[in-house]
N, C-alpha and C positions, 0 to 999 in steps of 0.2 A: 565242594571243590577241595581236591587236595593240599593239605597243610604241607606238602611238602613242594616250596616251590623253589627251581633252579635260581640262581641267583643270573645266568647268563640269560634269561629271559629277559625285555627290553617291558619297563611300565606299562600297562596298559595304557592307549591314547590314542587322538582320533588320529595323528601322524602314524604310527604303528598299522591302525587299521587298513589307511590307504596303502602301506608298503607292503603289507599283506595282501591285499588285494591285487598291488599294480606287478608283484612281482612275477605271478605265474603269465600276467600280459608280456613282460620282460624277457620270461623262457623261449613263449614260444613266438616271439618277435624273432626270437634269435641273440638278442643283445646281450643276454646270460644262459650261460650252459645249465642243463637241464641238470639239478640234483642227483636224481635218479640215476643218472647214466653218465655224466659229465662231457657230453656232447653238446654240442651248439647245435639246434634241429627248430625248425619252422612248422607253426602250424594256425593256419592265418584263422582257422575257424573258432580254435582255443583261443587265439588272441583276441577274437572279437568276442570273444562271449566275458572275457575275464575284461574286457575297456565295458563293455556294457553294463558289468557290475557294479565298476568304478563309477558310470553314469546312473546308475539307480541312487548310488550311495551320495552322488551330488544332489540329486532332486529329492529325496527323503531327507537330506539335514540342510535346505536352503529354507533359510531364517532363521534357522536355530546354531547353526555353526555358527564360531566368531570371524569377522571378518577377513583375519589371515589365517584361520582354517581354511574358509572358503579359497582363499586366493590361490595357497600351495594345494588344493584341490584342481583347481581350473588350470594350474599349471601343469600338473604330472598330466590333466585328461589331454591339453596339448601337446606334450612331448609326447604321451603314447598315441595319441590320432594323427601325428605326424610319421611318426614311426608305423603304424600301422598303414597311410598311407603307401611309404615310401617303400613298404613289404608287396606291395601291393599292385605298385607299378609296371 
């Protein structure tokens, strides 16, 4: 790993990981513009594959995350399957 690390990088942690993960569900929900191009754009197939992740990541660390890891986990997979729902309708 590089000794040379930005200081604007955020600790590594398991809150970090999920926001890494839930973010590109976020893009292409629509609820955040795309990096890339700074448009708001929809694309429910990327969304579902990037909430799927978030669900892999819930059942690989159940019992080993602490229990308000767990909790602010089952919340973001909530807001994003509602969101994705409601993209969906």
């Amino acid at each position: 790993m590089s000794k040379a690390r930005s200081d604007a990088l955020p600790t590594p942690s398991f809150d970090v990981l999920m926001q890494v993960l839930a973010t590109p569900c976020h893009v292409h929900l629509g609820m955040l513009a795309n990096p890339a191009s700074g448009k708001t754009e929809k694309d429910l197939g990327q969304a579902r594959w990037a909430l799927d992740l978030l669900h892999v990541l819930r059942e690989k660390t159940a019992g080993t995350a602490t229990r308000d890891e767990t909790a602010r986990l089952d919340a973001l997979l909530h807001q994003l399957r509602e969101a994705y729902n409601d993209a969906c309708a």
